[in-house]
PyMOL CGO cylinders between C-alpha atoms (Angstrom):
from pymol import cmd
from pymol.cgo import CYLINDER

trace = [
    CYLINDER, 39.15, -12.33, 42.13, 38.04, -10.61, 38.94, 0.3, 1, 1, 1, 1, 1, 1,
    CYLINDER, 38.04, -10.61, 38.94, 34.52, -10.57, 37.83, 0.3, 1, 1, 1, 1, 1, 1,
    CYLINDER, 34.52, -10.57, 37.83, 34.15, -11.89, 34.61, 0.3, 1, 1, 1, 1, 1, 1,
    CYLINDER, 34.15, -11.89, 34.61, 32.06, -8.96, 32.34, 0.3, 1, 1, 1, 1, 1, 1,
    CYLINDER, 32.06, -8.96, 32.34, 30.44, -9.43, 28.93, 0.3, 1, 1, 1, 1, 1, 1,
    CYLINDER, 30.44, -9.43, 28.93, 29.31, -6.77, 26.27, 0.3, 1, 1, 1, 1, 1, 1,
    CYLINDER, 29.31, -6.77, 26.27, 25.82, -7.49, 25.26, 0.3, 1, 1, 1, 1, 1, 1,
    CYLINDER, 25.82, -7.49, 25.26, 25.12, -5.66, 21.66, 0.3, 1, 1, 1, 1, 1, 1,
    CYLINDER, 25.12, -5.66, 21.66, 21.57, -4.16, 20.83, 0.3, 1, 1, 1, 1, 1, 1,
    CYLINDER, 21.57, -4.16, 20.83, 20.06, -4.66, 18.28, 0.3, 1, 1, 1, 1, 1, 1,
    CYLINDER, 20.06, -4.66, 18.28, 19.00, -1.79, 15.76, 0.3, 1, 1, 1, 1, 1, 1,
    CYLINDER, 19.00, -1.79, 15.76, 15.55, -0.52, 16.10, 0.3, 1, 1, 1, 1, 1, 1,
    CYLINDER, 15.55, -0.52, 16.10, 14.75, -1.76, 13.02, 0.3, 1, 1, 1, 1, 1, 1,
    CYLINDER, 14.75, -1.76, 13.02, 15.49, -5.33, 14.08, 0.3, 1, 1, 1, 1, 1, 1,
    CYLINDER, 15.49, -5.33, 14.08, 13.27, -4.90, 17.06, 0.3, 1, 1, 1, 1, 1, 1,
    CYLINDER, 13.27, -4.90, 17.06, 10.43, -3.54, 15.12, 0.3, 1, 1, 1, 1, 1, 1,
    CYLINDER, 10.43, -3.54, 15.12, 10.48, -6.40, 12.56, 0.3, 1, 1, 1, 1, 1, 1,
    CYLINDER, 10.48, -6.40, 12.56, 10.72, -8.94, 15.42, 0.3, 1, 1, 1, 1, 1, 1,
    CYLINDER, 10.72, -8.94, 15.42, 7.83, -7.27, 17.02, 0.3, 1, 1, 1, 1, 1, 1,
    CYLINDER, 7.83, -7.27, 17.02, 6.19, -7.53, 13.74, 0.3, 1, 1, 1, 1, 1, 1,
    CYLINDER, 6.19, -7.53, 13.74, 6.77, -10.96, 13.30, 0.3, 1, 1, 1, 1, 1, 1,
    CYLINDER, 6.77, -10.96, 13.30, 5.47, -12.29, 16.57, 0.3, 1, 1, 1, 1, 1, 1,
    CYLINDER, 5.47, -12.29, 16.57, 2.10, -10.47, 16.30, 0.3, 1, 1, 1, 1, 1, 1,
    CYLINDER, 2.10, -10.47, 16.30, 1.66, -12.32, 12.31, 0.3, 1, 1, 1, 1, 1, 1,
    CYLINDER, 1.66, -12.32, 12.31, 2.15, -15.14, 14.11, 0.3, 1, 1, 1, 1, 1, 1,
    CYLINDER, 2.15, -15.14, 14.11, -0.19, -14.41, 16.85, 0.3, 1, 1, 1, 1, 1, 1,
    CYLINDER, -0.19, -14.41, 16.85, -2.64, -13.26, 14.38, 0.3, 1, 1, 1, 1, 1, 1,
    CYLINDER, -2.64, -13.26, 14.38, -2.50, -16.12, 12.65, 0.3, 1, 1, 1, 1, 1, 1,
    CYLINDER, -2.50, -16.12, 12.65, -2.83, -18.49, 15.98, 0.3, 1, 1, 1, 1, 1, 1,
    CYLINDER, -2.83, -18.49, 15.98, -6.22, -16.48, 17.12, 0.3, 1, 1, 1, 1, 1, 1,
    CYLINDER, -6.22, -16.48, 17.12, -7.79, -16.17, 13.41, 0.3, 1, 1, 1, 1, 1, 1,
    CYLINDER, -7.79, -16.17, 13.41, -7.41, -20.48, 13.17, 0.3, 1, 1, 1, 1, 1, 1,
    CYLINDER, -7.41, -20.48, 13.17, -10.07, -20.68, 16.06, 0.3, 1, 1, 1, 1, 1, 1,
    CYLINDER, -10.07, -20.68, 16.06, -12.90, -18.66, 13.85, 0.3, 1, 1, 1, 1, 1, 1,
    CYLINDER, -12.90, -18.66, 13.85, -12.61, -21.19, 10.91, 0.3, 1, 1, 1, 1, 1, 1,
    CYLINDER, -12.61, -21.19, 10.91, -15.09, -23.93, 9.62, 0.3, 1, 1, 1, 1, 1, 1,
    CYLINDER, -15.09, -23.93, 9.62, -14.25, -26.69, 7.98, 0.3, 1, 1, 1, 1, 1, 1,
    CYLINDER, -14.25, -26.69, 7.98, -16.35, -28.61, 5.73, 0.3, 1, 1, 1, 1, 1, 1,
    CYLINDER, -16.35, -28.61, 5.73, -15.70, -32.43, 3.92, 0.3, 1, 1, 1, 1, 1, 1,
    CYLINDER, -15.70, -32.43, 3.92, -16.36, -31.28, 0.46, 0.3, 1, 1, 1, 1, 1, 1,
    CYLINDER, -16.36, -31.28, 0.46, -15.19, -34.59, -1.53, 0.3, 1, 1, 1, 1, 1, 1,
    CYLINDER, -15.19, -34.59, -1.53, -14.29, -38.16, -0.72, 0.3, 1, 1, 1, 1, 1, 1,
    CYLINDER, -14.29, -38.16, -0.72, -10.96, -39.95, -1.31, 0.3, 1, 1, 1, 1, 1, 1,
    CYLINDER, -10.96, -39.95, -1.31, -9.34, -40.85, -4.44, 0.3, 1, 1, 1, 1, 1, 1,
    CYLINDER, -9.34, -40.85, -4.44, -7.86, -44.24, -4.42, 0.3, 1, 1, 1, 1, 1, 1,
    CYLINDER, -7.86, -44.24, -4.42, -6.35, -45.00, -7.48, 0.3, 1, 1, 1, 1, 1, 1,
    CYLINDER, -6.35, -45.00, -7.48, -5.97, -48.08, -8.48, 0.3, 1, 1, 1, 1, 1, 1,
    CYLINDER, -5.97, -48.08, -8.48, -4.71, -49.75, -4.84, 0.3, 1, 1, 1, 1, 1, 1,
    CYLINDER, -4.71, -49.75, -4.84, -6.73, -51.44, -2.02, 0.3, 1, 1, 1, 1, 1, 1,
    CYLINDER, -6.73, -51.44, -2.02, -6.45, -48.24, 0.27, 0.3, 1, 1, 1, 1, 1, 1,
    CYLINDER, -6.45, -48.24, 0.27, -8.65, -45.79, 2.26, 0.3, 1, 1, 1, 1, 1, 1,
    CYLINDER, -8.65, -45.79, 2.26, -7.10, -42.42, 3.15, 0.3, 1, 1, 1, 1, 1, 1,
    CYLINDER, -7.10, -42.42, 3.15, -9.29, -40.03, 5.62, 0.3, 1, 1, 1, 1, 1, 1,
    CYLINDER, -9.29, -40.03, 5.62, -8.52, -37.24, 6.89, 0.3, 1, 1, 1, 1, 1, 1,
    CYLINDER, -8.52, -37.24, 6.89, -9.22, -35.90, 10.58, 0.3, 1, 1, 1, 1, 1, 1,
    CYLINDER, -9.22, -35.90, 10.58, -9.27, -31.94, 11.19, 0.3, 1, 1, 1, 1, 1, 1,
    CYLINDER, -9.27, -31.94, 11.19, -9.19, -31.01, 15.25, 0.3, 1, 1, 1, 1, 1, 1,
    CYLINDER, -9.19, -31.01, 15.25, -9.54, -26.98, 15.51, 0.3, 1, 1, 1, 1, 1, 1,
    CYLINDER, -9.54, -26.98, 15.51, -7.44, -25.54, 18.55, 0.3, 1, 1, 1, 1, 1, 1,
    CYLINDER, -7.44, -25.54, 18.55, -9.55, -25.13, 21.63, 0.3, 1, 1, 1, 1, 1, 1,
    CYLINDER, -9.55, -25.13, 21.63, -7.78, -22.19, 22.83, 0.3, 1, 1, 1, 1, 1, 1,
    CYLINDER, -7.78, -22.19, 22.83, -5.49, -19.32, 21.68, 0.3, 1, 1, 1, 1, 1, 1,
    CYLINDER, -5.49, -19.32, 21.68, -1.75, -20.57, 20.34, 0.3, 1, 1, 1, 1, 1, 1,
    CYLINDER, -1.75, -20.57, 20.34, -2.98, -23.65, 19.44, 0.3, 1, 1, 1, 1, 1, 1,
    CYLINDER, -2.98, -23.65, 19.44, -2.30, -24.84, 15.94, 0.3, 1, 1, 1, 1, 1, 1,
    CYLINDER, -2.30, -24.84, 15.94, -5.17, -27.09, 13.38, 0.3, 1, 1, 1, 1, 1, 1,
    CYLINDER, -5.17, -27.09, 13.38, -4.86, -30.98, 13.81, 0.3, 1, 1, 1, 1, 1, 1,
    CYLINDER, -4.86, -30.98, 13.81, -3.77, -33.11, 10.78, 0.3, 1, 1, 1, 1, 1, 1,
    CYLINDER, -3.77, -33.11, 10.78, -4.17, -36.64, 10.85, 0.3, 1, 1, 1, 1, 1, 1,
    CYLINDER, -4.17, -36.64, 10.85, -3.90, -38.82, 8.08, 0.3, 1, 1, 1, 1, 1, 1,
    CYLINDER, -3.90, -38.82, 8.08, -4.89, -42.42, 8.32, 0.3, 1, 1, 1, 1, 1, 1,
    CYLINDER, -4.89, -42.42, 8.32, -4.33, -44.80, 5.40, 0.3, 1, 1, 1, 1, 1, 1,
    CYLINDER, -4.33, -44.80, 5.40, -6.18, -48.44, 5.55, 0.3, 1, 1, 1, 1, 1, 1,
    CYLINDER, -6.18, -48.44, 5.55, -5.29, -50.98, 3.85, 0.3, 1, 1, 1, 1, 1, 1,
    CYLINDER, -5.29, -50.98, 3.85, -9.20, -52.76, 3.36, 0.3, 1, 1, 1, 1, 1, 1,
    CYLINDER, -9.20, -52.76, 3.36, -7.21, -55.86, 1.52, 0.3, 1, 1, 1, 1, 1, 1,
    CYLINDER, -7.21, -55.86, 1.52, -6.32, -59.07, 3.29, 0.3, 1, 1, 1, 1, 1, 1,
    CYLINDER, -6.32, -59.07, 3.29, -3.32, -58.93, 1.00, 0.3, 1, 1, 1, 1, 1, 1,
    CYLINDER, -3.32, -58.93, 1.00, -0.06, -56.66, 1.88, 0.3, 1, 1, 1, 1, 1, 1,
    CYLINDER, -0.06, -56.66, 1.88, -0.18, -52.97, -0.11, 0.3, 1, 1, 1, 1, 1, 1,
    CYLINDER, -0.18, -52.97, -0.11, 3.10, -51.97, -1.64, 0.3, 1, 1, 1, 1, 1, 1,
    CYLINDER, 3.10, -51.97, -1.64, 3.41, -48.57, -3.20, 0.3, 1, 1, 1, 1, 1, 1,
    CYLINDER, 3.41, -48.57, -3.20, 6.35, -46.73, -4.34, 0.3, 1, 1, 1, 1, 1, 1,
    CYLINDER, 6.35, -46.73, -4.34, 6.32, -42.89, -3.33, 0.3, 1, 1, 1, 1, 1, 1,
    CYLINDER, 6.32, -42.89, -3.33, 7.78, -40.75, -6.63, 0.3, 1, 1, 1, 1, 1, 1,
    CYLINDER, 7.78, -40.75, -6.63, 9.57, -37.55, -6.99, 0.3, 1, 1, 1, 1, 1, 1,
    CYLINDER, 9.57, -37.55, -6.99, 8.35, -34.71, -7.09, 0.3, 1, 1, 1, 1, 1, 1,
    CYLINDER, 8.35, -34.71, -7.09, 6.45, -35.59, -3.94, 0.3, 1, 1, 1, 1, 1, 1,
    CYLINDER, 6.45, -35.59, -3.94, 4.61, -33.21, -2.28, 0.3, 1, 1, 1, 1, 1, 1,
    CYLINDER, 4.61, -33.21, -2.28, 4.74, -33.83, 1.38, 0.3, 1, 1, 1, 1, 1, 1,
    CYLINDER, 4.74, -33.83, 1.38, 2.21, -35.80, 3.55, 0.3, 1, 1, 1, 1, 1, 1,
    CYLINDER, 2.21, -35.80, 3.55, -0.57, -32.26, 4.05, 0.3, 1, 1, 1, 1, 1, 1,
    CYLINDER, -0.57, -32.26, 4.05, -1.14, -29.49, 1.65, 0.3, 1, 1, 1, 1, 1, 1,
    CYLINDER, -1.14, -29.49, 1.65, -3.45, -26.19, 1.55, 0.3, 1, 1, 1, 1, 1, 1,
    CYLINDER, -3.45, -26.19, 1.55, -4.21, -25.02, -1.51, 0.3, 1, 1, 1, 1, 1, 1,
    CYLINDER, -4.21, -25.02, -1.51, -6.15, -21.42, -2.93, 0.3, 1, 1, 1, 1, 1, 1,
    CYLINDER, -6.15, -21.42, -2.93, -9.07, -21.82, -4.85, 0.3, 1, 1, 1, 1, 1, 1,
    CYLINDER, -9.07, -21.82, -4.85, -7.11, -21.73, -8.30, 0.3, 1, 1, 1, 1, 1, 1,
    CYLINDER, -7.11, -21.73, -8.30, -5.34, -24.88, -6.51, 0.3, 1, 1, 1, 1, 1, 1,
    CYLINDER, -5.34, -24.88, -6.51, -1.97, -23.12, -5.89, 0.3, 1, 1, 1, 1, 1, 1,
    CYLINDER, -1.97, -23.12, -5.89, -0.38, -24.63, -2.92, 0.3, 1, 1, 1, 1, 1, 1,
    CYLINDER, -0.38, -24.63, -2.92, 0.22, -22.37, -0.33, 0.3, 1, 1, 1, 1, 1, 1,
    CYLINDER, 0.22, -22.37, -0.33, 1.10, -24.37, 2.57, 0.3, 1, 1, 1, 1, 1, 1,
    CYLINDER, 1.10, -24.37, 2.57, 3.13, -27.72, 2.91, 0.3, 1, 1, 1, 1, 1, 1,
    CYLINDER, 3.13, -27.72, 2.91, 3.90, -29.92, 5.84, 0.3, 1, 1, 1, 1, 1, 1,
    CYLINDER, 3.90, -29.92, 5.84, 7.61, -29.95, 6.92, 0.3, 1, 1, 1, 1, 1, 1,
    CYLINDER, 7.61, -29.95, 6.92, 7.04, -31.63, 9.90, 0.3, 1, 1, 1, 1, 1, 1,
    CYLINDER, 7.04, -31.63, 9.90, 6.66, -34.89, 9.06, 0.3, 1, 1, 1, 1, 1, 1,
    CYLINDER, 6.66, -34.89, 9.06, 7.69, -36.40, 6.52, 0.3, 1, 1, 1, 1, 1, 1,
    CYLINDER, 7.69, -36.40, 6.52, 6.17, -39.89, 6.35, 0.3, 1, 1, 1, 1, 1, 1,
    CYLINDER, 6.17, -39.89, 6.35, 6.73, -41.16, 2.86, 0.3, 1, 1, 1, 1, 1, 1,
    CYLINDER, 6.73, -41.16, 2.86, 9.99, -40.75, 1.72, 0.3, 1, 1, 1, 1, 1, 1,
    CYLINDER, 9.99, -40.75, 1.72, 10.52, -40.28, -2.15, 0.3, 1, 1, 1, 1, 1, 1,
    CYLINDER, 10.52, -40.28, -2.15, 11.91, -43.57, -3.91, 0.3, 1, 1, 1, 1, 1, 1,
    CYLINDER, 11.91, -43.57, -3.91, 11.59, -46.07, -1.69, 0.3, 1, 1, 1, 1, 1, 1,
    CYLINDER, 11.59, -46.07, -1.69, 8.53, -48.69, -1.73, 0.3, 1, 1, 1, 1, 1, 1,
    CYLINDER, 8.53, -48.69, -1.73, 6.37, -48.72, 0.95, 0.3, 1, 1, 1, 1, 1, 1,
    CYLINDER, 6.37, -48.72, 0.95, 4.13, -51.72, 2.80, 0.3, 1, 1, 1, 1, 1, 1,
    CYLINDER, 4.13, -51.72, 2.80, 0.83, -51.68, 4.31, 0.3, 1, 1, 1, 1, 1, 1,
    CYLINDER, 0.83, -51.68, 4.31, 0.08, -55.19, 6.04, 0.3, 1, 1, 1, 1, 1, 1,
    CYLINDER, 0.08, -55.19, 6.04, -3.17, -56.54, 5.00, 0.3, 1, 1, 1, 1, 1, 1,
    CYLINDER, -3.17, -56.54, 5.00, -6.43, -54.21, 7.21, 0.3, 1, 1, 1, 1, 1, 1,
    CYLINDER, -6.43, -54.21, 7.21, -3.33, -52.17, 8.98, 0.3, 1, 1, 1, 1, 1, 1,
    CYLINDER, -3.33, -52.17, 8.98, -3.52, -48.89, 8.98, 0.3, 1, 1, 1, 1, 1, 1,
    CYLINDER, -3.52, -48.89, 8.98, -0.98, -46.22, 9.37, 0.3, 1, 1, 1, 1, 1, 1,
    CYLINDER, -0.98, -46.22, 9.37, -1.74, -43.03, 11.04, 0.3, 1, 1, 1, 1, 1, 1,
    CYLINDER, -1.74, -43.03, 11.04, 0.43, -39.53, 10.26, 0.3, 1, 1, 1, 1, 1, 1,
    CYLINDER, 0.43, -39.53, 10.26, 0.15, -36.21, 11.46, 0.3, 1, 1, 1, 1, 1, 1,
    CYLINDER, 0.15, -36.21, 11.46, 0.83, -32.36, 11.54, 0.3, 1, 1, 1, 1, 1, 1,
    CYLINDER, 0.83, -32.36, 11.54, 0.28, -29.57, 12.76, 0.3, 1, 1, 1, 1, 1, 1,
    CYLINDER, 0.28, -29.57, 12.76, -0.89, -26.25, 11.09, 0.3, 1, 1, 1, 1, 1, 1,
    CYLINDER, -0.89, -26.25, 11.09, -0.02, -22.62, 12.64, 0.3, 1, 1, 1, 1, 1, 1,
    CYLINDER, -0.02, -22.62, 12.64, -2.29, -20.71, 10.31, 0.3, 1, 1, 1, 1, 1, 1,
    CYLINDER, -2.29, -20.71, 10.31, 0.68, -19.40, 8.03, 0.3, 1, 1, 1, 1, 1, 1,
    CYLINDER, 0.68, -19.40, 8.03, 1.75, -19.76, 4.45, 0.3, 1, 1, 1, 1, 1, 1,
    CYLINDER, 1.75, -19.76, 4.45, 4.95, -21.18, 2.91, 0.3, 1, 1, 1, 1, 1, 1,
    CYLINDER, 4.95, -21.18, 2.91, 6.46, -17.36, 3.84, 0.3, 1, 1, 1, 1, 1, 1,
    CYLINDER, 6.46, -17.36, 3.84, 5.55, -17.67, 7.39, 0.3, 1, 1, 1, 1, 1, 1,
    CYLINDER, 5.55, -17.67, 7.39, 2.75, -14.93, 6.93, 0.3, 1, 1, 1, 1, 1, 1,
    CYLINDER, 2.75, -14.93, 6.93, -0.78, -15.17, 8.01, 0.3, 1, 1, 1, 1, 1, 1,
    CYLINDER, -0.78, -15.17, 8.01, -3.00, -16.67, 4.79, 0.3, 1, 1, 1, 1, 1, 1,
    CYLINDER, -3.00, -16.67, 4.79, -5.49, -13.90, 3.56, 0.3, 1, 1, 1, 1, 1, 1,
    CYLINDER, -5.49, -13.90, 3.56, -8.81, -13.81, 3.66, 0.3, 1, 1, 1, 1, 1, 1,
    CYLINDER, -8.81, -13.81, 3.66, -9.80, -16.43, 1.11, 0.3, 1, 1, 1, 1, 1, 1,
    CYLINDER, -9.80, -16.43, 1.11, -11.21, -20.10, 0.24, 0.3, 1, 1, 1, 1, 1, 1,
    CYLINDER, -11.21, -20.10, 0.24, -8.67, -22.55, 0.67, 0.3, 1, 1, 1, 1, 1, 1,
    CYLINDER, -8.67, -22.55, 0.67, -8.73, -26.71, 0.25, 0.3, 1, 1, 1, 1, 1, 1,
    CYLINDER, -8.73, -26.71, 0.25, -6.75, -29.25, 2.63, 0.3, 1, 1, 1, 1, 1, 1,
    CYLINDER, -6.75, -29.25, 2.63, -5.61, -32.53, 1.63, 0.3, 1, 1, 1, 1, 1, 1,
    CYLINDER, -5.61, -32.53, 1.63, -3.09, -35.49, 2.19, 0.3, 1, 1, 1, 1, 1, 1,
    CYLINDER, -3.09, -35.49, 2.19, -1.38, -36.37, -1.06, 0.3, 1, 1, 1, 1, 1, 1,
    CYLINDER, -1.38, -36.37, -1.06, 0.92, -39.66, -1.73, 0.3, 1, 1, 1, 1, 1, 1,
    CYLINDER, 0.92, -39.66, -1.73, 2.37, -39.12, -5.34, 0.3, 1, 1, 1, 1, 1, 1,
    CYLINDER, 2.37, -39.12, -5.34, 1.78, -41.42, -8.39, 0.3, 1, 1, 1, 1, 1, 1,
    CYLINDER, 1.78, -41.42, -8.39, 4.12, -42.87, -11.02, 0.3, 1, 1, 1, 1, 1, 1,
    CYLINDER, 4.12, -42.87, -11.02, 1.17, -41.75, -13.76, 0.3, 1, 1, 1, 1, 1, 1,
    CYLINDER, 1.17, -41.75, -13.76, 2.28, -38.52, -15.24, 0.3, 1, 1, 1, 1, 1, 1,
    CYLINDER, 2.28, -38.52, -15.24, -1.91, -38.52, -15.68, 0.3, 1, 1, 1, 1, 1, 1,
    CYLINDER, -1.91, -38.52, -15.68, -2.87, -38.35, -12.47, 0.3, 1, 1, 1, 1, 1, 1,
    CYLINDER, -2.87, -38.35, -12.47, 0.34, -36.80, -10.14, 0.3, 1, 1, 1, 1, 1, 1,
    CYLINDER, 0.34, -36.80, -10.14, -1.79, -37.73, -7.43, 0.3, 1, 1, 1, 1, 1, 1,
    CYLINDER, -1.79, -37.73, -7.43, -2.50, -40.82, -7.36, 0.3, 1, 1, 1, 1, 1, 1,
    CYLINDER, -2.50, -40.82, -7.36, -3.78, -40.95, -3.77, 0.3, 1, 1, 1, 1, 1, 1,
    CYLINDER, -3.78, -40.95, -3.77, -5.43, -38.08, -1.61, 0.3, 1, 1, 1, 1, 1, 1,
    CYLINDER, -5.43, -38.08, -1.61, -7.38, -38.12, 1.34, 0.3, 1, 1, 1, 1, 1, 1,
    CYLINDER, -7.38, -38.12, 1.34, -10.82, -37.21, 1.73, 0.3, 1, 1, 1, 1, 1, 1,
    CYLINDER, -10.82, -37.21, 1.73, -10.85, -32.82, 0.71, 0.3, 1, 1, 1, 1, 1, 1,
    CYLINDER, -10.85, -32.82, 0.71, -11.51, -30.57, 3.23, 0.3, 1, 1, 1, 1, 1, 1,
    CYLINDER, -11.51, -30.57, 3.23, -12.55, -26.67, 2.83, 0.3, 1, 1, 1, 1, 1, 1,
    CYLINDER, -12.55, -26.67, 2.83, -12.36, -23.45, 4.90, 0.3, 1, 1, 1, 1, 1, 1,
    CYLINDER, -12.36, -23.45, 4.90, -12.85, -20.00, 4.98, 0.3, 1, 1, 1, 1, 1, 1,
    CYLINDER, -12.85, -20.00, 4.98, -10.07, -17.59, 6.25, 0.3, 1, 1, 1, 1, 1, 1,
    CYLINDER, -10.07, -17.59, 6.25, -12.63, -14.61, 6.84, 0.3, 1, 1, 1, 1, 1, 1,
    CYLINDER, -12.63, -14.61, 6.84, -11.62, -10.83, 6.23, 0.3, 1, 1, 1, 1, 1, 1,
    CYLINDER, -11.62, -10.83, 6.23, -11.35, -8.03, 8.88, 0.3, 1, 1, 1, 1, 1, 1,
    CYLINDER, -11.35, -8.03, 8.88, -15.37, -7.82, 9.22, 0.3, 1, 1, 1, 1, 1, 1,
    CYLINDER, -15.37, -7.82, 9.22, -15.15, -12.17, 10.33, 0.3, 1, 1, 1, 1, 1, 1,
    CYLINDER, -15.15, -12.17, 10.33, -18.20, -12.83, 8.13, 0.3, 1, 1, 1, 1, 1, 1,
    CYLINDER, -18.20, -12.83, 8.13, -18.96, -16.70, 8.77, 0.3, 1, 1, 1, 1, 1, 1,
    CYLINDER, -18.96, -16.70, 8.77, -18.09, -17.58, 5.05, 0.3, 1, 1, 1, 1, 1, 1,
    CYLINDER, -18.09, -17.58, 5.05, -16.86, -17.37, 1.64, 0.3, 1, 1, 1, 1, 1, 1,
    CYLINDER, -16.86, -17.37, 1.64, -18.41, -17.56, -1.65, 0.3, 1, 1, 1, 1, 1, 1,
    CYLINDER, -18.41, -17.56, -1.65, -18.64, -21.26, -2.09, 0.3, 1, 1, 1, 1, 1, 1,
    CYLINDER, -18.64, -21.26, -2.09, -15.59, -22.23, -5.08, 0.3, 1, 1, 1, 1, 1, 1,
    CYLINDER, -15.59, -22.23, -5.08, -15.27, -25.62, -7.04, 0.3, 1, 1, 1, 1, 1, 1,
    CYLINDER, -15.27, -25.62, -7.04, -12.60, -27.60, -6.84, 0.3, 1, 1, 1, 1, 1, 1,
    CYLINDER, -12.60, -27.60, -6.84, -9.35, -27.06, -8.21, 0.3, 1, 1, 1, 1, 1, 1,
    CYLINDER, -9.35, -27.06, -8.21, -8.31, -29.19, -10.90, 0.3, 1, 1, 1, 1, 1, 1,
    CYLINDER, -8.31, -29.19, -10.90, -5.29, -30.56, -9.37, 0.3, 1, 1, 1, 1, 1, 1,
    CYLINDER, -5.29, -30.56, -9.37, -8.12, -31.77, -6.67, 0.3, 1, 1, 1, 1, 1, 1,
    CYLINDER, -8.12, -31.77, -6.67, -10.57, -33.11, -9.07, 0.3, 1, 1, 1, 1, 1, 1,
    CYLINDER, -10.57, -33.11, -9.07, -7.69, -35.12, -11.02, 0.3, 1, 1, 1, 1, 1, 1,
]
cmd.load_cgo(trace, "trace")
């Protein structure tokens, strides 16, 4: 009987050293999320509807651990909440740059989905949640930097694109020296709105 034999390629050295690369960004990224602070730096905007949004931020407790999002949105009416979810709708979590560039969106879970009408029974709540590696939208490590977290559920008011967020969050990604924190920024606009 034969033994059955396979040829195994390698791969350039080029394509190892990029690989290599790549898992110590993301490494990097993992052990930099433990030294950061965040801070509640405004409240949620409600619009126009019934609802509460808040937003819970759980730091890893050890190395490889990603950053915590939960979203919870109360309905404080005894009456049902219906809201429709519009395009262009930014996913459930965002981090944005002090100029209020986005630089990170949740992929994970997507719980509203664009066009179709949701319903919150009267004082029920619904819960969402995601978790955050540490990288940007390229997969890289964020720089050092101020940077803003929020939940955002679209509006049909070209005004106000955001008709709901959750309650604003803001951190420092130190530089190589890990000073404690950055110069404190306002709020971006797109925040503020």
């Amino acid at each position: 009987m034969a033994l059955a034999t396979a040829s195994i390629p390698a791969l350039p050295p080029s394509r190892i050293q990029l690989s290599t690369e790549f898992v110590q960004a993301h490494r990097q990224a993992f052990d930099r999320l433990g030294t950061l602070q965040f801070e509640q730096v405004a409240s949620a905007i409600v619009g126009d509807l019934p609802l509460a949004f808040t937003l819970t931020v759980t730091l890893p407790r050890q190395s490889g651990q990603g950053v915590l999002l939960q979203a919870a949105v109360r309905n404080r009416s005894d009456q049902p909440v219906r809201w429709k979810v519009v395009p262009p709708s930014l996913p459930d979590f965002g981090i944005l740059d002090a100029q209020g560039t986005v630089v990170w969106i949740c992929r994970e879970y997507q719980t509203y989905q664009e066009g179709r009408w949701q319903t919150l029974a009267a004082r029920d709540e619904r819960l969402n949640s995601c978790l955050w590696r540490g990288l940007n939208r390229d997969g890289q490590p964020i720089p050092p930097g101020r940077y803003f977290l929020a939940s955002f559920i679209p509006s049909s008011d070209p005004r106000r694109p955001y008709g709901y967020k959750s309650d604003i969050w803001s951190f420092c990604q130190p530089d190589a020296s890990r000073r404690p924190s950055c110069r404190p920024v306002a709020l971006p606009e797109v925040l503020r709105r």
